[in-house]
NUPA-992319 format. One record per residue (C-alpha): x, y, z. Coordinates in steps of 0.1 Angstrom, whole numbers, plus 5000, padded with zeros to 4 digits. Each point is the difference from the previous one (the first is absolute). Layout:
! residues N
XYZ...
//
This chain:
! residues 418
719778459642496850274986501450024967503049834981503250274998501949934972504049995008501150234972497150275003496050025008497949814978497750184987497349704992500349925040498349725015497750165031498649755026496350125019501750035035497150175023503150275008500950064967498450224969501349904966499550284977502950214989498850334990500850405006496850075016498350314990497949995034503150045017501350274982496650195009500349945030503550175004498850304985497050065018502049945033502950214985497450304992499150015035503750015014500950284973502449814981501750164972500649794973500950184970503049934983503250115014503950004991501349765023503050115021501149695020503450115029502849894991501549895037501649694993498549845025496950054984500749844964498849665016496550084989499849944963501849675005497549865028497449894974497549885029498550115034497849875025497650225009498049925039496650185006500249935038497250145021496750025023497549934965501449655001497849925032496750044979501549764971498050184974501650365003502350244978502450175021498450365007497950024970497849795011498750275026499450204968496049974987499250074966503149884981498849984963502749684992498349735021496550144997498549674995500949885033497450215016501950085026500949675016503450054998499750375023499550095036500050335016503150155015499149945033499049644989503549984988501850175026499249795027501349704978503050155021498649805027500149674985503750054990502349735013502949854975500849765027502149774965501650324988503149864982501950244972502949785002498049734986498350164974503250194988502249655000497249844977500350344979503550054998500549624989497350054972502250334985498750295018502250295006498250235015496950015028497250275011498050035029497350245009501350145030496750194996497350034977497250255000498449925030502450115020500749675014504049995011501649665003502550175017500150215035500050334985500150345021497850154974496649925002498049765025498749744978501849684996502349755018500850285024496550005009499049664997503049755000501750145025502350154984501249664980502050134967498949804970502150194977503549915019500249654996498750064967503250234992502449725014498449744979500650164966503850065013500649635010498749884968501650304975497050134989500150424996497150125029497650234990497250205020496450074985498450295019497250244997500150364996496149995007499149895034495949895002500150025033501850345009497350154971496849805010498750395018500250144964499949774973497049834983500049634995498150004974502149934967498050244975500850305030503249825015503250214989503549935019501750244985497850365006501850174970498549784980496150015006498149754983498350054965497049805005498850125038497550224988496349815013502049755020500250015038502750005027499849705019501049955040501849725015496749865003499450054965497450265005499750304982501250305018500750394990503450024978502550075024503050254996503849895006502050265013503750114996500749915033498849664997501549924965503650135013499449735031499649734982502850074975502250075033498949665011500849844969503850144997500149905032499049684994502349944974503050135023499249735022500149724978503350124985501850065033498849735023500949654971503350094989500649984960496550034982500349954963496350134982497550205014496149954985497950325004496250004988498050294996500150375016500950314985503250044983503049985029503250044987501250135029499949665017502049844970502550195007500149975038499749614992503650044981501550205026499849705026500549734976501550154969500149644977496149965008497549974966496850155004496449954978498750274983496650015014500250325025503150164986502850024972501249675008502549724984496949774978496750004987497749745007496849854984497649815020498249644990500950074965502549974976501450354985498550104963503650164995503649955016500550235024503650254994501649915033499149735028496949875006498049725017496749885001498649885029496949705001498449785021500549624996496950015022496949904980497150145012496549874998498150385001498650114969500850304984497650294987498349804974500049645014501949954972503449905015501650035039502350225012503650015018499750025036503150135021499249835034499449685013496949824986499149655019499849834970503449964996499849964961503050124975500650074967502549704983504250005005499350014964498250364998502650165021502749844984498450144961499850335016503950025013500949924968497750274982501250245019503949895004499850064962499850365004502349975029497250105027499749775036496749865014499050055036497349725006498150015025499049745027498150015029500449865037497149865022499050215031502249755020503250144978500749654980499650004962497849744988501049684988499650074960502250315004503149695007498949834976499950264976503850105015501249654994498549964966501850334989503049925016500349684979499550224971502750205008502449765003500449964965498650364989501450245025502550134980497950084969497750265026501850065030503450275006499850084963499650394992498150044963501250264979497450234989499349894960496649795003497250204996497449684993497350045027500349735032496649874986500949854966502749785016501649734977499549785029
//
């Protein structure tokens, strides 16, 4: 194995081989963290402290107990093999500034990735068996991410499998996966649509906002850019258009919870405040948990960092066990990259295995990420990273995993005794 795994806990003086697919440091990242808040600026995020107020279905108390996710970026990006999902159409970001732009292509660049788009090896039962054996409870897939992409044949909106699969549903077989194995199914999906918007927004990050009640601070001196990434006149969104897309998005979400049966999380990202689709969500499956990203949901959620302070309900943060070779605004450090990068180099068994426990202290779950190829099959070091933390688990499991922690520790996840 990359790293010795103790049988009684993780050692914290671990062992770390050189592997050309594995990075050995263990650390929070503050690149990361950047990162996330520059892209969470754009999207409007709200993340100012809030009461908590989880529901109460009983069908829903699962969550607190799950302890780990597995989160699957799955997407058209993963054809370049150096690309973020969607943000990687975005110029300008200030977090990976010292790429110079070698991680970016226009939209229409990216767009036509669509093209190129054949998981011919797409197998969810295969990743799910590997993650269920290693102690996962629980399994997300971005049914669609900001560029409007749709792994499944949706009736609202013409861009993804219906338009360029044929029709094939990659978020079925998916579904049925996380059943057979008992892992709780969850959705990611995108208020914001790229795609729908590219008419009237600017792809330029300083003048990029995907929420327009929230304008951006900084714009002033700063262009709008095309999907050419070309300057162009600022361009107004109207009422009309902003009540279409939100139309297509409930509608969107209706489909994915009528068409699969039982659907147990929903993962929204971005968009102005919707409560309204929270509560439709409950009315056609009342047990379902929902993020608190684009409405009052069930959890708060920090990304590719550890919380400074315990949340007051349920929480999660999600991370990728990607590891990314793209430096971040300095040149200082990299940063976390969402989709598939052909590199195919992760973080250690032991890295994600120190964070779970962090975070299990406080009682939240981590959602980490991987990423498949543009073929659909995970790459080799994600099984061995499975099998590594499944052997783990078979002496720790119980310590981490379908536990609920009573809220007394307020000692920050970072200062770990581990």
């Amino acid at each position: 194995m990359g790293e010795e795994i103790c049988k009684n806990g993780i050692n914290r003086e671990i062992i770390m081989t050189t592997k050309s697919n594995e990075v050995t440091s263990i650390t929070t990242g503050n690149a990361n963290s950047n990162a996330a808040t520059d892209q969470h600026a754009a999207l409007g995020l709200d993340h100012s402290p809030k009461t908590s107020r989880h529901t109460l279905h009983p069908e829903a108390q699962w969550f607190p107990r799950a302890g780990l996710g597995l989160f699957v970026h799955m997407g058209i990006a993963s054809v370049h093999g150096n690309l973020d999902l969607s943000w990687s159409m975005i110029a300008n970001t200030p977090y990976d500034a010292a790429a110079k732009g070698a991680n970016k292509v226009t939209p229409e660049e990216y767009w036509r990735l669509a093209d190129r788009y054949n998981p011919t090896a797409y197998d969810p039962d295969k990743w799910l068996a590997a993650a269920a054996k290693a102690g996962f409870k629980y399994a997300v897939l971005t049914a669609m991410h900001h560029d409007g992409y749709t792994l499944w044949p949706s009736g609202h909106g013409d861009f993804g499998v219906q338009s360029h699969l044929a029709g094939r549903d990659l978020v079925g077989p998916f579904v049925e996966a996380c059943r057979r194995h008992g892992l709780k199914v969850g959705l990611y999906l995108s208020p914001p649509d790229w795609r729908f918007d590219r008419q009237v927004m600017s792809f330029n990050y300083y003048t990029a906002s995907m929420d327009p009640s929230k304008p951006r601070p900084n714009a002033a001196g700063h262009p709008w850019f095309d999907q050419r990434h070309q300057p162009i006149t600022p361009l107004r969104r109207t009422p009309a258009h902003e009540e279409q897309r939100r139309a297509m998005f409930h509608g969107r979400v209706e489909e994915l919870l009528t068409r699969y049966g039982r659907i147990d999380l929903l993962w929204f990202d971005g968009g102005t405040h919707d409560n309204a689709i929270r509560d439709r969500a409950r009315e056609l499956q009342p047990h379902i948990v929902i993020n608190s990203r684009s409405c009052d949901g069930d959890y708060d959620c920090t990304e590719c960092s550890l919380p400074t302070q315990r949340f007051t309900g349920w929480f999660e943060t999600c991370h990728c066990w990607q590891a990314s070779e793209i430096p971040n605004q300095t040149g200082t450090g990299t940063i976390d990259v969402w989709g598939y990068l052909k590199a195919e180099q992760y973080k250690s068994t032991a890295w994600m295995l120190e964070t779970l426990v962090r975070l299990r202290q406080w009682g939240g779950n981590l959602l980490i990420n991987v990423s498949p190829r543009p073929d659909g099959e995970l790459p080799d070091v994600v099984y061995q990273r499975l099998a590594e933390t499944a052997e783990w688990m078979s002496y720790n499991q119980k310590a981490v995993i379908g536990t609920e922690v009573p809220l007394t520790s307020t000692k920050p996840a970072q200062e770990s005794p581990l």
